[in-house]
BAFI-3210 file (N, C-alpha, C; in Angstrom, 3 decimals, decimal comma, padded with zeros to 6 digits):
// residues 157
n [1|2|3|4|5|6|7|8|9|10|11|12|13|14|15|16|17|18|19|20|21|22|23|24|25|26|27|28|29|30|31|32|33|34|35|36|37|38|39|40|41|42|43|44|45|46|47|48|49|50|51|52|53|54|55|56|57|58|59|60|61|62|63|64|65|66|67|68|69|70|71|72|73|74|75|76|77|78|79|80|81|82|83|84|85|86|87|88|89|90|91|92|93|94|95|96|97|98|99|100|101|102|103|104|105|106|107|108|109|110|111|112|113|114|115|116|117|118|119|120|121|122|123|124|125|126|127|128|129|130|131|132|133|134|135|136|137|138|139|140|141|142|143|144|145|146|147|148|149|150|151|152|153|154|155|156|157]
n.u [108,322|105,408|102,318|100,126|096,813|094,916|092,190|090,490|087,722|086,694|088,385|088,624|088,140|090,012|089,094|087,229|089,057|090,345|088,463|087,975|090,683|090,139|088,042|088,275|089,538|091,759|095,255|097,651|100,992|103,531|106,817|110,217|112,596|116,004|117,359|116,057|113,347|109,965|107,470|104,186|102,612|099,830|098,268|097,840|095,870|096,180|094,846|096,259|096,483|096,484|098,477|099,169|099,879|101,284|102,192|105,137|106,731|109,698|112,479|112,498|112,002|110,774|109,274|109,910|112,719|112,832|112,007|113,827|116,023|114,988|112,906|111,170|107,928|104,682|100,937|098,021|094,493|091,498|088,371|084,583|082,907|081,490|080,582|079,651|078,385|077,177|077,997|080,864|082,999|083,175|081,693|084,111|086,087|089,186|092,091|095,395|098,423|101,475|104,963|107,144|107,863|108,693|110,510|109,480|110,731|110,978|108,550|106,092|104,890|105,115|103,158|100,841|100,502|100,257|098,510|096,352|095,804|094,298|092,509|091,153|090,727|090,099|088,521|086,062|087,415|089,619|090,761|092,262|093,853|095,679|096,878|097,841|099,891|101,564|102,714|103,611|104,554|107,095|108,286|107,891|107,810|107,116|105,802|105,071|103,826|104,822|103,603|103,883|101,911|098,730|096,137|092,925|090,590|087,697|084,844|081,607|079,020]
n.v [016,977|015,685|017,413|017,359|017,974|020,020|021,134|018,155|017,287|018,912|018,152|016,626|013,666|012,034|011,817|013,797|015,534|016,022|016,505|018,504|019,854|019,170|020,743|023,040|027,111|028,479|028,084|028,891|029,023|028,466|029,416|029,060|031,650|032,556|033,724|032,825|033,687|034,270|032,965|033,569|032,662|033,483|030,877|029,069|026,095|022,057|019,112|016,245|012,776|012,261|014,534|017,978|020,542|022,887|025,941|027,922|031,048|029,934|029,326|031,659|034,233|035,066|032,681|030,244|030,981|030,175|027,756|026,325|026,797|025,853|022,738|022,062|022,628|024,610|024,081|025,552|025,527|027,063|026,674|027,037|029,402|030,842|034,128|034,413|036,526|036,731|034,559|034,918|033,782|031,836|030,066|027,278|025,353|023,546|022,445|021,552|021,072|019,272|019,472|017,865|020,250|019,183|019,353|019,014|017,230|017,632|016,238|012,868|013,460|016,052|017,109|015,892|017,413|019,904|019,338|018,164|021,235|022,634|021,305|021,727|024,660|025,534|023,397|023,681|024,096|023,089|021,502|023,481|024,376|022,368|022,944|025,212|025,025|023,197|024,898|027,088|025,706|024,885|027,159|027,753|025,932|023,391|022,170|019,750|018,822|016,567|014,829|015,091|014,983|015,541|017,434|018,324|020,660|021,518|023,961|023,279|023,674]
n.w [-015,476|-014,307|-013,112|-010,536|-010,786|-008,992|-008,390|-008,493|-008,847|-011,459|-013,378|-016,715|-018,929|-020,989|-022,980|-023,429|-023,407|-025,834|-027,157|-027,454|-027,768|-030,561|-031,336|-030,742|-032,094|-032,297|-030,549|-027,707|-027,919|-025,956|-025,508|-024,627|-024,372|-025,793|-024,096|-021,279|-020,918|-021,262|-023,896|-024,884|-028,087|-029,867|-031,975|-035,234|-035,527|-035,841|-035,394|-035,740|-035,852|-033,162|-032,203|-031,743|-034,738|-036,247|-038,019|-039,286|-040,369|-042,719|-041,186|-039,859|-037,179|-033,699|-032,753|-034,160|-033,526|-031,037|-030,542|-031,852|-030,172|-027,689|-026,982|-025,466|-024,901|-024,036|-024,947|-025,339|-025,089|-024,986|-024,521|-024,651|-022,680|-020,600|-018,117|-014,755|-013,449|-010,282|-009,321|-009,351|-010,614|-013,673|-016,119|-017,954|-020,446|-021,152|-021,744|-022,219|-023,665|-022,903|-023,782|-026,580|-029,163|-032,342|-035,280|-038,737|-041,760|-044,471|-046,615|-046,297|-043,511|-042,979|-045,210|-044,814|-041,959|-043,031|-044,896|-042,726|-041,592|-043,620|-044,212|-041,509|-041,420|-043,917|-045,327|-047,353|-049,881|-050,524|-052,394|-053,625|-051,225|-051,597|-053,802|-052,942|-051,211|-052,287|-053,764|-051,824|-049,578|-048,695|-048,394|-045,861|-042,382|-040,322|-037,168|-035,141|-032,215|-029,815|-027,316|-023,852|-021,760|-021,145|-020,441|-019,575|-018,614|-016,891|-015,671|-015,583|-014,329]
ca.u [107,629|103,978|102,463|098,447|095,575|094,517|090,709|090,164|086,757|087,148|089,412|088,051|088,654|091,058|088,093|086,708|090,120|090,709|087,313|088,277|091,684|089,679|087,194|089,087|090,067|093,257|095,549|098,486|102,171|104,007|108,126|111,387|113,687|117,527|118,004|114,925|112,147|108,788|106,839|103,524|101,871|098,312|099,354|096,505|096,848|095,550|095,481|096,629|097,196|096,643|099,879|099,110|100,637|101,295|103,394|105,876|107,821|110,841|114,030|112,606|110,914|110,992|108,689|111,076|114,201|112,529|111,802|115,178|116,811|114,660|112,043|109,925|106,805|103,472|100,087|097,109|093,508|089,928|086,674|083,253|083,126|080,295|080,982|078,782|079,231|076,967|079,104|082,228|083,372|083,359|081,917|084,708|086,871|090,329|093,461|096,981|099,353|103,288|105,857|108,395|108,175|109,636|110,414|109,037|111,423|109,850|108,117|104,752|104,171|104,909|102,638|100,153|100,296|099,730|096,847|095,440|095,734|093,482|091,092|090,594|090,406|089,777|088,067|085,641|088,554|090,545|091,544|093,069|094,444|096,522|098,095|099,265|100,666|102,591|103,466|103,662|104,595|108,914|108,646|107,266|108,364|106,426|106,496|104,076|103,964|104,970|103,073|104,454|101,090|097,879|095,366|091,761|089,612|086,096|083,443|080,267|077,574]
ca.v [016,558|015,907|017,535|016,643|018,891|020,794|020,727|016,668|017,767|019,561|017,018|016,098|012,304|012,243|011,535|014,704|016,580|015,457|017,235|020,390|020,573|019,427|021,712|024,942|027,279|028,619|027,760|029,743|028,203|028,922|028,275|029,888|032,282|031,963|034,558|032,146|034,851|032,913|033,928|033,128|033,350|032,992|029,767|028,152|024,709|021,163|017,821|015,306|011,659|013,053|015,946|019,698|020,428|024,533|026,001|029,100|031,351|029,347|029,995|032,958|034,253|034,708|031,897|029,856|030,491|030,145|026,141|025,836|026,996|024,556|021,853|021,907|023,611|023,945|024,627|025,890|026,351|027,664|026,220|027,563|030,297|032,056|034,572|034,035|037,923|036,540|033,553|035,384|032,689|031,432|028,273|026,709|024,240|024,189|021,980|022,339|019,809|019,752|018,132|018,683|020,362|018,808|020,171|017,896|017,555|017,684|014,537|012,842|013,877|017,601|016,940|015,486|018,142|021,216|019,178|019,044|022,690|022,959|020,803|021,877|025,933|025,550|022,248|023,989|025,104|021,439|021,422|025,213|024,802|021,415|024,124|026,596|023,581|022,500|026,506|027,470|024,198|024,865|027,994|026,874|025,062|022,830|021,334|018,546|018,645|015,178|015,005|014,017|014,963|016,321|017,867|019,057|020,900|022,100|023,765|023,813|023,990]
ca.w [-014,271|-014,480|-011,640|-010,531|-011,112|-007,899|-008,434|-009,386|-009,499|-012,846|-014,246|-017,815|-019,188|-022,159|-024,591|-023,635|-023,387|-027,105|-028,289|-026,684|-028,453|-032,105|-031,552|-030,382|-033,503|-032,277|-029,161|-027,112|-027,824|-024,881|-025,444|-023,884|-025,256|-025,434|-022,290|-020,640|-021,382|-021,785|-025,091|-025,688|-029,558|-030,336|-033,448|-035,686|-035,250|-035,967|-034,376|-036,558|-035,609|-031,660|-031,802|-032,492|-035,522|-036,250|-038,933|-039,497|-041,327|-042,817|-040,461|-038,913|-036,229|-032,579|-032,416|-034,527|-032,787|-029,752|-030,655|-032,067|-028,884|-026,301|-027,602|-024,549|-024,719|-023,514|-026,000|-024,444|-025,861|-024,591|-024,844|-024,388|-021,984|-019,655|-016,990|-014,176|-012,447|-009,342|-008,233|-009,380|-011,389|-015,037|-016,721|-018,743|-020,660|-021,260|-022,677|-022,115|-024,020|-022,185|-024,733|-026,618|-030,178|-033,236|-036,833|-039,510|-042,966|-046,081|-046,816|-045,964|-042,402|-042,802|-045,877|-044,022|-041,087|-043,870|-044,911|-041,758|-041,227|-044,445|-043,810|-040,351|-041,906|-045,621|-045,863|-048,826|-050,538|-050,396|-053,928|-054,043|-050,902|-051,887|-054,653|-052,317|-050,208|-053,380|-053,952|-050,444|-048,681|-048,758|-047,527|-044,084|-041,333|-039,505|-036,093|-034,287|-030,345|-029,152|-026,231|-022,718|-020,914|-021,994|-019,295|-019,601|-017,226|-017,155|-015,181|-016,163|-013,491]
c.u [106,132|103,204|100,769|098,103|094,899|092,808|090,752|088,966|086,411|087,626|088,527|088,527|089,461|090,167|087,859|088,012|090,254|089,690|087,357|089,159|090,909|088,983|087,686|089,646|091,935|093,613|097,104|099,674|103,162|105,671|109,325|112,409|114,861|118,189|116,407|113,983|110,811|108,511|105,544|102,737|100,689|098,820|097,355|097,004|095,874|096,028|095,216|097,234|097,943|097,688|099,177|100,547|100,138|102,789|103,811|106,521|109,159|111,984|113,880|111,635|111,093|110,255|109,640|112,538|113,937|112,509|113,045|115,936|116,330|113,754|110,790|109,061|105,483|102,522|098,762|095,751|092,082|088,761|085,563|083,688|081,820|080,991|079,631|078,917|078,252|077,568|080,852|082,985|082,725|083,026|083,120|085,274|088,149|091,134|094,910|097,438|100,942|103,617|106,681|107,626|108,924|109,562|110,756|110,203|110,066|109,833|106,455|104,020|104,125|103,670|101,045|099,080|099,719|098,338|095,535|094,720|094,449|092,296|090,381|089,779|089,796|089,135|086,677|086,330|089,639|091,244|092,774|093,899|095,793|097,372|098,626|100,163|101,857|103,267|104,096|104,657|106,025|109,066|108,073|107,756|106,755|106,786|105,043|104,672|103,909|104,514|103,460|102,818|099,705|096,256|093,909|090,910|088,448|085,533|082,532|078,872|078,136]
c.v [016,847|016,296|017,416|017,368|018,481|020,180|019,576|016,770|018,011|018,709|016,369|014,699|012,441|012,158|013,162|016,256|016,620|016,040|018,769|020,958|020,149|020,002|023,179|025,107|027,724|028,407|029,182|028,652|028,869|028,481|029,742|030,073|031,620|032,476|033,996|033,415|034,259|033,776|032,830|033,848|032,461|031,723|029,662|027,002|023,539|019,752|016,904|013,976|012,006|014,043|016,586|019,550|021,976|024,422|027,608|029,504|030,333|029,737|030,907|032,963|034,334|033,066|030,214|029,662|030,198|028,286|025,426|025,409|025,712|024,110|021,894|023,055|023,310|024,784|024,179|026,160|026,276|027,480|027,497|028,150|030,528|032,629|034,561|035,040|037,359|035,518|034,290|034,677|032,896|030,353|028,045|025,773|024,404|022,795|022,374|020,707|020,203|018,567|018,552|018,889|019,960|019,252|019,451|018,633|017,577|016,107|014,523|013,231|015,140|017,818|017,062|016,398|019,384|020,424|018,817|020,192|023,061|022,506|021,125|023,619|026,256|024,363|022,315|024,029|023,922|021,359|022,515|024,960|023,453|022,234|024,916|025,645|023,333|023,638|027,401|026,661|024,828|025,890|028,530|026,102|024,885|021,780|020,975|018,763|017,161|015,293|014,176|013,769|015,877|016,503|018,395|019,335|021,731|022,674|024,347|023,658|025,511]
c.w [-014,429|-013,029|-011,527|-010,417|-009,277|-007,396|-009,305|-009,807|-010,815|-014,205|-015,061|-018,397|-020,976|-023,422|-024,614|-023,836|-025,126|-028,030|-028,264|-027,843|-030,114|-032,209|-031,623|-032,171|-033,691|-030,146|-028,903|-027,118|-026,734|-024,809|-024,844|-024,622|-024,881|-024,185|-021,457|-020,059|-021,901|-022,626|-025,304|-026,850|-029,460|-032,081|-033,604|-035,594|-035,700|-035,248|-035,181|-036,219|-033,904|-031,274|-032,629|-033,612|-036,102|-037,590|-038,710|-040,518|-041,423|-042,451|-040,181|-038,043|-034,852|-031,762|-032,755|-033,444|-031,424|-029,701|-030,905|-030,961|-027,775|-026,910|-026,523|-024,436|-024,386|-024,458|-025,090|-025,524|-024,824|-025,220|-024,757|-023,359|-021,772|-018,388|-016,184|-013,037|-011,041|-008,328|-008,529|-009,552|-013,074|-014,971|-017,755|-018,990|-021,399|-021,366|-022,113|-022,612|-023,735|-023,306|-025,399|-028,478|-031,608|-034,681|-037,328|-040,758|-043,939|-046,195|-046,856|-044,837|-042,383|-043,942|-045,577|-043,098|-041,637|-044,302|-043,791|-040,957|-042,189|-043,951|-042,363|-040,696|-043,065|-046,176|-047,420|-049,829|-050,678|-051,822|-054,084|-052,741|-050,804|-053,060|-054,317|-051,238|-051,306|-053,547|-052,642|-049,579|-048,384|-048,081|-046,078|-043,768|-040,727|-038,509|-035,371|-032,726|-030,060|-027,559|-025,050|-021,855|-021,360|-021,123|-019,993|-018,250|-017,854|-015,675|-015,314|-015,531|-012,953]
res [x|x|x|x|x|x|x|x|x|x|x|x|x|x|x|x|x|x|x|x|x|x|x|x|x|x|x|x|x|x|x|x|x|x|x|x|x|x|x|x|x|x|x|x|x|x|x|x|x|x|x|x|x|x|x|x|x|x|x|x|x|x|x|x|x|x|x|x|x|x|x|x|x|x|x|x|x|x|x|x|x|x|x|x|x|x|x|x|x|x|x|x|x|x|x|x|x|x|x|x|x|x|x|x|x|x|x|x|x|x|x|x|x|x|x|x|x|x|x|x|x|x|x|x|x|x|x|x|x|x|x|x|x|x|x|x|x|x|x|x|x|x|x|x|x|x|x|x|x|x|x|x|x|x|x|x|x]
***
């Protein structure tokens, strides 16, 4: 259920929601245990072909079994920031993508998704880090956020 943003005011246009989440360095994955226990982890992440795309330990993890168990999750990240202690407020900008999680096989899109992780973190380093991808790559999981709904808010006066 998509539900409408409070302050419309605020409400950022999908171009600008979209620079938020490629700019931000890391976001908050937010998914529900098996005894429905929310968990959120600080993830690194990249946006590849418009879905976040995060990776993990292979078959473990609370973060892991947490995706296994239910697919729906929500991924959160934080812009620019000022605190403004005389209005007692904050300037900011902010993201949230609702959708469901999916875990890529081995192939070209999980492929793909590890090389967007590089290039978004290691883009000097592009050569070396296409060899720990080839050495590395199997023993990771990776999962893309299929996005049902994808929010931005700001404020910056």
């Amino acid at each position: 259920m998509e539900r409408q943003m409070r302050r419309k005011d605020r409400q950022l246009t999908s171009e600008e929601t979209m620079m938020i989440l490629e700019k931000c360095q890391y976001g908050v994955l937010s998914t529900i245990s098996e005894d429905g226990t929310p968990y959120g982890v600080p993830v690194s992440y990249a946006l590849v072909d418009g879905k976040v795309c995060f990776h993990c330990a292979k078959g473990k993890g609370h973060k892991f079994d947490n995706l296994m168990n239910c697919d729906a999750v929500s991924f959160t990240v934080i812009g620019e920031t000022e605190i403004l202690p005389s209005d007692f407020g904050t300037k900011y900008e902010s993201a949230i993508v609702f959708g469901k999680a999916v875990k890529l096989e081995e192939g070209e899109e999980k492929q793909k998704a590890l090389e967007g992780l590089i290039d978004k973190y290691s883009s000097e380093f592009r050569p070396e880090g296409l060899k720990y991808i080839a050495q590395a790559g199997m023993a990771t999981d990776v999962f893309v956020i299929e996005p049902k709904c994808i929010t931005g808010k700001a404020r910056r006066k």
